[in-house]
C-alpha positions as CSV (number, residue, x, y, z in Angstrom):
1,X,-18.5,-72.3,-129.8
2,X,-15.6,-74.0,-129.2
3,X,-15.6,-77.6,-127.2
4,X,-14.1,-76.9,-123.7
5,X,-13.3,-80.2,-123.3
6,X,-11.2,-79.6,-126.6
7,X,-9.5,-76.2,-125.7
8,X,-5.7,-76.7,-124.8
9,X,-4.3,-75.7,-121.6
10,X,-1.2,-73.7,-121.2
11,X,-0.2,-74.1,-117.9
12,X,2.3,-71.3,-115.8
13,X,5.5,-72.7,-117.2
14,X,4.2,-72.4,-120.7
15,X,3.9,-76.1,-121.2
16,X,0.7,-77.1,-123.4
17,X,-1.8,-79.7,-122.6
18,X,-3.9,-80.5,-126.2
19,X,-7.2,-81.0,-124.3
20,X,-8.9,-81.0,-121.3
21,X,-9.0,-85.1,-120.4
22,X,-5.5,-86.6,-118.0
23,X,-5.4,-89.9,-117.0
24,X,-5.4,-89.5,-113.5
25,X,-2.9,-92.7,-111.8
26,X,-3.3,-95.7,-110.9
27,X,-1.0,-98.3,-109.6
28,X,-0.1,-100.9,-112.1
29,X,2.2,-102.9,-110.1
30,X,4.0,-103.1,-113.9
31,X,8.1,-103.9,-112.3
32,X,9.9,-106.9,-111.5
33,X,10.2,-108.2,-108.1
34,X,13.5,-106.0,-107.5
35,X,11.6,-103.2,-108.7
36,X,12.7,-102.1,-112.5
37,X,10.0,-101.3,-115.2
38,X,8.6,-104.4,-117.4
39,X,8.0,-104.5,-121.3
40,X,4.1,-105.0,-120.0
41,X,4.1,-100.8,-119.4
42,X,5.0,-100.4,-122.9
43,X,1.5,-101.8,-124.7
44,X,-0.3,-100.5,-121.7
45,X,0.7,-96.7,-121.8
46,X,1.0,-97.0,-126.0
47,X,-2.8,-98.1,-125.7
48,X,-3.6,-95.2,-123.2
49,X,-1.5,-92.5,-125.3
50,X,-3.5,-93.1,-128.4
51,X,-7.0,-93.3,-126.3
52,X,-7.3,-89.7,-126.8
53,X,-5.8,-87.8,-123.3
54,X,-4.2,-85.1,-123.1
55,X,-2.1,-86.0,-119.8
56,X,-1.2,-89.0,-118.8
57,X,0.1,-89.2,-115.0
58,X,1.7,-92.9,-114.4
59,X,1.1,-95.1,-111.3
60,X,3.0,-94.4,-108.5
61,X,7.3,-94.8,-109.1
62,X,8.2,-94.9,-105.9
63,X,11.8,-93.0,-104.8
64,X,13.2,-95.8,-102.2
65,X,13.6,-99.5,-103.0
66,X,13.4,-100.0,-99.4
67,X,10.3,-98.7,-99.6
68,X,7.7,-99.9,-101.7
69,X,3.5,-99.9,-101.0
70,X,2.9,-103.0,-102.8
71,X,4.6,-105.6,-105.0
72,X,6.0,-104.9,-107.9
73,X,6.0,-101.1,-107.3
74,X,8.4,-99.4,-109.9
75,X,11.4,-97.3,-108.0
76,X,13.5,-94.7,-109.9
77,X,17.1,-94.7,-107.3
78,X,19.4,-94.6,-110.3
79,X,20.3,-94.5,-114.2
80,X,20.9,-98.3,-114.2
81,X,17.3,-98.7,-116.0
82,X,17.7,-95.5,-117.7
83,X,16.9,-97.5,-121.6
84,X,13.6,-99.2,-119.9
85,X,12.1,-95.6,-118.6
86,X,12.6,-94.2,-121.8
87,X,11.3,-96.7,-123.6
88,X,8.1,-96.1,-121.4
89,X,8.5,-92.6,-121.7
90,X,8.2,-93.3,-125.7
91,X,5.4,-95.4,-125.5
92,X,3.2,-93.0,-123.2
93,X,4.0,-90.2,-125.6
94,X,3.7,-91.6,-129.0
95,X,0.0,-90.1,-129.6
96,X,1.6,-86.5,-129.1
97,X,0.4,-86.2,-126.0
98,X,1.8,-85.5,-122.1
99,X,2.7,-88.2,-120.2
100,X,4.2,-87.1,-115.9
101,X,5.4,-89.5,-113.5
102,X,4.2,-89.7,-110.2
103,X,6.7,-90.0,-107.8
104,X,5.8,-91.5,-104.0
105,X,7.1,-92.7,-100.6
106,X,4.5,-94.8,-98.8
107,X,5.4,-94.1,-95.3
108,X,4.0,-96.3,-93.1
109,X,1.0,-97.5,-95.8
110,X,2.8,-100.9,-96.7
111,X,1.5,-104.4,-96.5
112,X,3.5,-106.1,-93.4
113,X,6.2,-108.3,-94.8
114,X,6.8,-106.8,-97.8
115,X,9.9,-104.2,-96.8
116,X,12.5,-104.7,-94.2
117,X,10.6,-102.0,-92.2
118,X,8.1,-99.2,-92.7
119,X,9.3,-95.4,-91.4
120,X,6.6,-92.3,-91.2
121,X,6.9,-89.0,-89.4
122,X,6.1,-90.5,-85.8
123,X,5.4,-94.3,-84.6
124,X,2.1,-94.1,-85.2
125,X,-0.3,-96.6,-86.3
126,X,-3.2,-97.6,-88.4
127,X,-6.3,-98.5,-86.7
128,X,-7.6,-101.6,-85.7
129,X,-9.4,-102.1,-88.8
130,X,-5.9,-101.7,-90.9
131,X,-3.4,-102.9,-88.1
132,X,-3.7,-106.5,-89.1
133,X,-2.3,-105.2,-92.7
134,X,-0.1,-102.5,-91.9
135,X,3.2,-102.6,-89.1
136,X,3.6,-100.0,-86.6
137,X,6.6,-97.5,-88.5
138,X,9.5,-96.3,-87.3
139,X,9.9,-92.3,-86.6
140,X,11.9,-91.1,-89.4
141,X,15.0,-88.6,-88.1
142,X,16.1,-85.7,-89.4
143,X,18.8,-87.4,-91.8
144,X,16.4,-89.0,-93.3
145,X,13.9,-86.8,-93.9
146,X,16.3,-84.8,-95.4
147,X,17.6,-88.0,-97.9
148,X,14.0,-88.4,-98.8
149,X,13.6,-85.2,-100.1
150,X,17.1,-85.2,-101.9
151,X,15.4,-88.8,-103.3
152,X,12.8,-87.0,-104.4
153,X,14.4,-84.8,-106.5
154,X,17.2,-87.2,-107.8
155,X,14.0,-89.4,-108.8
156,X,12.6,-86.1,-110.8
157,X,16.0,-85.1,-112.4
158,X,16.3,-89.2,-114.0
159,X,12.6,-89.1,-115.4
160,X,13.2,-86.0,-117.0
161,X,16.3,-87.7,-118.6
162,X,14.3,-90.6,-119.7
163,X,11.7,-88.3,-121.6
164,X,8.7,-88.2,-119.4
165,X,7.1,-84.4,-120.0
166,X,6.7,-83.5,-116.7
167,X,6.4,-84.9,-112.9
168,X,3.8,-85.4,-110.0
169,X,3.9,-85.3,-106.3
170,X,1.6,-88.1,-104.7
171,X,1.2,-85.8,-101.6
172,X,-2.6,-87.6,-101.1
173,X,-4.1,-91.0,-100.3
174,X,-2.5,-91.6,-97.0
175,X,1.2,-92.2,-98.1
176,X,4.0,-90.7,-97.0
177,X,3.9,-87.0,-97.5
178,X,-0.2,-87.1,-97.1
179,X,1.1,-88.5,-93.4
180,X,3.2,-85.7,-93.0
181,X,0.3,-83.0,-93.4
182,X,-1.7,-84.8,-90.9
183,X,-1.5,-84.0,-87.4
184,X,-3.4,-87.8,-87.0
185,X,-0.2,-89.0,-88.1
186,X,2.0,-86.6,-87.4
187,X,2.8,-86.1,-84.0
188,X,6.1,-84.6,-84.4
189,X,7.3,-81.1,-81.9
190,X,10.4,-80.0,-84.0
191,X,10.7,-78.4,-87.6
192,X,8.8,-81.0,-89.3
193,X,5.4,-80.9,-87.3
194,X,4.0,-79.2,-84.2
195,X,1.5,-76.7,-86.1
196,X,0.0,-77.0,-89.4
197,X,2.9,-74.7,-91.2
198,X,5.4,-77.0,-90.0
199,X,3.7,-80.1,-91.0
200,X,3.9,-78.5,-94.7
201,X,7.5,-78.2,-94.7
202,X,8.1,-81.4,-95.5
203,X,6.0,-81.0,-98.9
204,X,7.5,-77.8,-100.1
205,X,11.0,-78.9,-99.6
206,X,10.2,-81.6,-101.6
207,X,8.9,-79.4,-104.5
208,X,12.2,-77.0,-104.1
209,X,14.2,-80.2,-104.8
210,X,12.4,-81.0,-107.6
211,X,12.3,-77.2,-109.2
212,X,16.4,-77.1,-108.5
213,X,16.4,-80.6,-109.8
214,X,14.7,-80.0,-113.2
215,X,14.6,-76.3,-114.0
216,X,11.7,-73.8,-114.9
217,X,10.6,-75.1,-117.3
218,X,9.5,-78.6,-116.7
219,X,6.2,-78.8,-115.2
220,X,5.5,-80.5,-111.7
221,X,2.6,-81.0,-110.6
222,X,0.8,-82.6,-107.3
223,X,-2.1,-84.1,-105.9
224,X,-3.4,-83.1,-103.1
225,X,-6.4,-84.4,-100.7
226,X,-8.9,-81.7,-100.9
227,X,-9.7,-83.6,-97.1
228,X,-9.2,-86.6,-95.4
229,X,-11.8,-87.6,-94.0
230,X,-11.1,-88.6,-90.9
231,X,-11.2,-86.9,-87.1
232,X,-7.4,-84.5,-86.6
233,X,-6.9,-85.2,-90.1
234,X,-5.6,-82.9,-92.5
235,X,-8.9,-80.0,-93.1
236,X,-9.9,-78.3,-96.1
237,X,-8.8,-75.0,-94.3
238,X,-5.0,-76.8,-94.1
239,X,-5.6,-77.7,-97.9
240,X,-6.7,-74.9,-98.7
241,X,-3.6,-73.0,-97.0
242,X,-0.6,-75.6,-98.3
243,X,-2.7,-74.9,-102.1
244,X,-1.9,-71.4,-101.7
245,X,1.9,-72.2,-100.0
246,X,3.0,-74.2,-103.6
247,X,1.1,-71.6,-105.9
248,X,3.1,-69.0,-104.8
249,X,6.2,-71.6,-104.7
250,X,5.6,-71.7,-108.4
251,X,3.3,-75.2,-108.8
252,X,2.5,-76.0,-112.2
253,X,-1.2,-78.2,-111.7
254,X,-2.8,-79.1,-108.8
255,X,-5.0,-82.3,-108.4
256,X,-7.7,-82.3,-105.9
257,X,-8.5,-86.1,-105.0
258,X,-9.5,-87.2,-101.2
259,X,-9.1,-89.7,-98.4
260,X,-7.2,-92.7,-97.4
261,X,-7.3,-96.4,-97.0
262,X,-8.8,-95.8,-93.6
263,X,-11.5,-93.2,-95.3
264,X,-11.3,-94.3,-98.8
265,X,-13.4,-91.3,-100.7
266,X,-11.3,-91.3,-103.7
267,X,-12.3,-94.9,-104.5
268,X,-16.2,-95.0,-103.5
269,X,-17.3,-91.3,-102.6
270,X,-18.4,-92.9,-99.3
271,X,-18.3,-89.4,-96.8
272,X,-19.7,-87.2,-99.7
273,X,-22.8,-85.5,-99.9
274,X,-25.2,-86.8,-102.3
275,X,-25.4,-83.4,-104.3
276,X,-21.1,-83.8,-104.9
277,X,-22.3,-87.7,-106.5
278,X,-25.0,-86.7,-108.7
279,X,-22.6,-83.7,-110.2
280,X,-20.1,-86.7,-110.8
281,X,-16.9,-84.8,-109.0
282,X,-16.6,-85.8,-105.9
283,X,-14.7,-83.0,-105.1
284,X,-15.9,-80.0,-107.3
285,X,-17.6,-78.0,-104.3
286,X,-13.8,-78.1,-102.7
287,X,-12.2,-76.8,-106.3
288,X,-15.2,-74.2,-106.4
289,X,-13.8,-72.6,-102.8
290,X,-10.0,-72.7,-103.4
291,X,-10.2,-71.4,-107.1
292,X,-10.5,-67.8,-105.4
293,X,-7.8,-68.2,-103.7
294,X,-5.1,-70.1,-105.7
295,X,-4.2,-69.0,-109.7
296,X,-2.8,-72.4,-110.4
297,X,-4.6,-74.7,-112.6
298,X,-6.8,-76.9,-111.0
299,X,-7.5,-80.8,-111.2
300,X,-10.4,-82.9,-110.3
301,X,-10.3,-86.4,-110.0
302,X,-13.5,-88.7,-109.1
303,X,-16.7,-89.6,-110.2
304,X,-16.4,-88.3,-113.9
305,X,-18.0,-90.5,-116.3
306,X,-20.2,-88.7,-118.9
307,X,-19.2,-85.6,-121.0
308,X,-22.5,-84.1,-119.5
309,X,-20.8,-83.9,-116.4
310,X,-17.5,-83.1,-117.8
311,X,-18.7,-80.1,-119.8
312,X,-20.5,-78.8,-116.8
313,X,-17.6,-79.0,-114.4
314,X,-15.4,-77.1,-117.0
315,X,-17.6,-74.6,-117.9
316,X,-18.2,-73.5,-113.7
317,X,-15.2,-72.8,-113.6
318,X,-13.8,-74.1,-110.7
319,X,-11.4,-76.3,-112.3
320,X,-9.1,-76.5,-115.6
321,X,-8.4,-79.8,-116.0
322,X,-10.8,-83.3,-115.7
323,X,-9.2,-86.6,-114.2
324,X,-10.1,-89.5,-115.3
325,X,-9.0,-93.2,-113.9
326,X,-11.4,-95.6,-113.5
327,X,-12.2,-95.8,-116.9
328,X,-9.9,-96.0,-118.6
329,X,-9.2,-99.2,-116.9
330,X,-12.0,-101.0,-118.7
331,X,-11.9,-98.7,-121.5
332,X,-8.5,-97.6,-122.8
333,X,-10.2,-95.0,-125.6
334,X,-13.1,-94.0,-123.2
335,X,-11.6,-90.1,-124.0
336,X,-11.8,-90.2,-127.5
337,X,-15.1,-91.2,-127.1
338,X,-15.8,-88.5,-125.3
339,X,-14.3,-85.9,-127.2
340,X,-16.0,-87.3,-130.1
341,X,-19.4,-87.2,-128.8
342,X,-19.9,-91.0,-128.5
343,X,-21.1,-92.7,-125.3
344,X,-18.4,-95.0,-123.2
345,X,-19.2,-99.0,-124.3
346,X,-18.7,-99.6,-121.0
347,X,-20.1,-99.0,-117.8
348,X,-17.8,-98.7,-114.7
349,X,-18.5,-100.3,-111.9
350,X,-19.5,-98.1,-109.1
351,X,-18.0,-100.0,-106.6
352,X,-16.3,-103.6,-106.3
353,X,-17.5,-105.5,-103.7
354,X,-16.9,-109.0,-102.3
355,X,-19.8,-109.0,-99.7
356,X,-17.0,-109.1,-97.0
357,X,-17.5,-106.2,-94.8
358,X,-13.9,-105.6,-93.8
359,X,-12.5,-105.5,-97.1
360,X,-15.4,-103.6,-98.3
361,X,-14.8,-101.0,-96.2
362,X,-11.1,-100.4,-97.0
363,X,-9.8,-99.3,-100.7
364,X,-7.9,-102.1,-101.2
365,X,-10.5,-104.2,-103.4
366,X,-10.7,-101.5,-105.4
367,X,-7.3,-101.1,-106.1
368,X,-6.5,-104.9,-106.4
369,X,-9.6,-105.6,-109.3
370,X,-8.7,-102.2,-111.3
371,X,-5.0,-103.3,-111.0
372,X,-5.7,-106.7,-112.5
373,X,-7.5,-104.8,-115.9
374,X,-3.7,-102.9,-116.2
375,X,-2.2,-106.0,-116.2
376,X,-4.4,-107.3,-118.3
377,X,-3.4,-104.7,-121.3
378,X,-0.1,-105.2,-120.1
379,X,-0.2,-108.6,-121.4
380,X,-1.8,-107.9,-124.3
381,X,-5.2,-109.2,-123.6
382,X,-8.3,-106.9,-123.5
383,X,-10.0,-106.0,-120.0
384,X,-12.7,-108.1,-118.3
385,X,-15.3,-105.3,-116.9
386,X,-17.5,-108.3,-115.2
387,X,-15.1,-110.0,-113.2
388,X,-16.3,-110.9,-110.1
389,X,-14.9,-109.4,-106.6
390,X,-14.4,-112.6,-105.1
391,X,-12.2,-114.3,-108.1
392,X,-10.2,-111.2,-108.0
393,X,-9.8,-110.7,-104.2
394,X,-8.9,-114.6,-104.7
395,X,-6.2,-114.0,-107.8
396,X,-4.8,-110.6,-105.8
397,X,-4.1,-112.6,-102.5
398,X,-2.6,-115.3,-104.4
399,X,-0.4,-113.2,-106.6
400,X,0.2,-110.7,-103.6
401,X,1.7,-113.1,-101.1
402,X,3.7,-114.7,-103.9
403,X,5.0,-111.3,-105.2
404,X,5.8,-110.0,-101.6
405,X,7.7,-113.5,-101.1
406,X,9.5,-113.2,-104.6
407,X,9.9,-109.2,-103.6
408,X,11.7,-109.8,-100.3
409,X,13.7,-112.3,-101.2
410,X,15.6,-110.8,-104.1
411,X,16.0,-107.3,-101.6
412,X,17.6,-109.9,-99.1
């Protein structure tokens, strides 16, 4: 019987995925302070391309210099770095397999200081927990809206150019488009928000720039939250309902992931149910629901880190396609170990904590110590699994308030 975690995957546009494994994204933080790619993503995504995936998805590229979610973000505005993304584009491609860019807008989820000014679709802000992190945004209007989504797809046409196999949509996590679906964060009463059909039209607009932007037959694909987590956020129901919107819009993958900063599931399963931990994706019972409704390929991303579990999600059913991050982090080949049968060498961490109950609660941490083992390979050097929390909450404030200086001053 044939390995399912080896069996390709043609998805609708007839692109081919060689196995069943993607690198799900994660933020590497990879550019210069005015936001260009660095020689550090080339050894990184060259050691990730011959680790045995058949996707790669890279961290977030954001569309808007102005508007970056952390230092260093990468942002595609132009063809002025045209030679550095295709040199990335090579890299993450040498191994023969896939390799998408994410594209993202953080909306109002930016450290404060870091751009001019943060913009979302109403003035509506974090919490108290967050609030001491995160400025109040700035209701976007309706020219802008509409010059985000034309970034959008300008952003799609120029990786495409560069050589990257396909695009995704960050639509989850809290950022910018996520915001949009929410009616926590959305508060808007015209076209863009009002009812939960309006508060997709943001989203699918964005997708019909991209589709006129790159043609048929260049997959996009998008991750979604399958929930957020969080009271008048957006509902598995709305999920469930915008899943069904893009597959008849012509989607080519969708990744299931979940929560925010505020309800960070996607980094620590915190908010799931025991039974979704112990099957190791957190958000299979969602993919099992929406599989009867959608024909798209499906995603799942969190919590996979045997090829037990692997196997057993595949062969329900419910999805097409296993995401992988974490991982891959400390372990760059950690899916052709898998594929070959051998156990991971290392064990990931299942959770970074710094014993500070603030920062504990929040995603950040997690982000900050698994971006420091990208860097890592970016230099060169090999990860370090056992670093402690506090050393890197130590380094990542350090580097952070330096990079933000370095960030804003260059943007001046």
């Amino acid at each position: 019987m044939t390995d399912p975690l080896q069996r390709p995957l043609t998805l609708p546009n007839g692109s081919i995925l060689r196995n069943r494994i993607a690198k799900s994204a994660m933020s590497e933080a990879l550019g210069t302070p005015d936001n260009r790619p660095t020689s550090a993503l080339y050894p990184l995504y060259r050691r990730w391309s011959e680790g045995g995936c058949g996707l790669l998805i890279t961290g977030n590229v954001m569309i808007d210099r102005r508007a970056l979610g952390e230092p260093n973000n990468v942002a595609l505005e132009d063809d002025s770095d045209l030679a550095m993304f295709q040199a990335w584009a090579e890299s993450a491609t040498s191994a023969g397999n896939a390799c998408w860019m994410q594209l993202n807008h953080p909306g109002k989820q930016a450290p404060k200081g870091l751009n001019q000014e943060t913009v979302a679709p109403s003035a509506v802000g974090f919490g108290a927990e967050l609030a001491r992190f995160f400025d109040t945004p700035r209701a976007l209007s309706e020219e802008e809206i509409w010059d985000l989504i034309a970034r959008f797809g300008r952003a799609a046409a120029l990786c495409q150019r560069a050589g990257f196999t396909g695009v995704q949509i960050h639509a989850a996590h809290g950022y910018l488009i996520s915001q949009f679906l929410s009616a926590r964060h959305n508060l808007r009463q015209d076209a863009w928000g009002g009812d939960a059909e309006r508060r997709r039209r943001f989203v699918l607009e964005v997708y019909a720039a991209i589709r006129a932007a790159v043609g048929a037959d260049f997959p996009i694909g998008i991750k979604l939250n399958s929930a957020d987590f969080q009271k008048g956020g957006v509902s598995e129901e709305e999920a469930s309902a915008l899943m069904r919107s893009l597959d008849a819009a012509g989607i080519d993958l969708i990744e299931i992931s979940g929560g925010t900063y505020e309800a960070p599931a996607m980094s620590t399963g915190i908010s799931l149910s025991a039974s979704s931990r112990e099957r190791e994706a957190y958000f299979l019972s969602f993919a099992e629901k929406v599989r009867h409704e959608v024909n798209v390929p499906l995603m799942v991303t969190g919590g996979f880190r045997t090829r037990q579990g692997m196997v057993a999600a595949l062969n329900s059913a419910a999805l097409d396609l296993i995401g992988v991050a974490r991982p891959l982090a400390i372990e760059p080949d950690f899916p052709r170990r898998i594929l070959a049968g051998e156990p991971p060498r290392q064990q990931t961490p299942s959770r970074i904590s710094t014993g500070i109950g603030a920062i504990d609660r929040m995603a950040l941490m997690e982000v900050a110590w698994y971006g420091r083992q990208l860097r890592r390979m970016g230099q060169g050097r090999e990860p370090r699994p056992r670093e402690s929390a506090l050393t890197s909450l130590a380094m990542t404030l350090l580097e952070s308030g330096w990079h933000t200086f370095r960030s804003r001053r260059v943007r001046a």
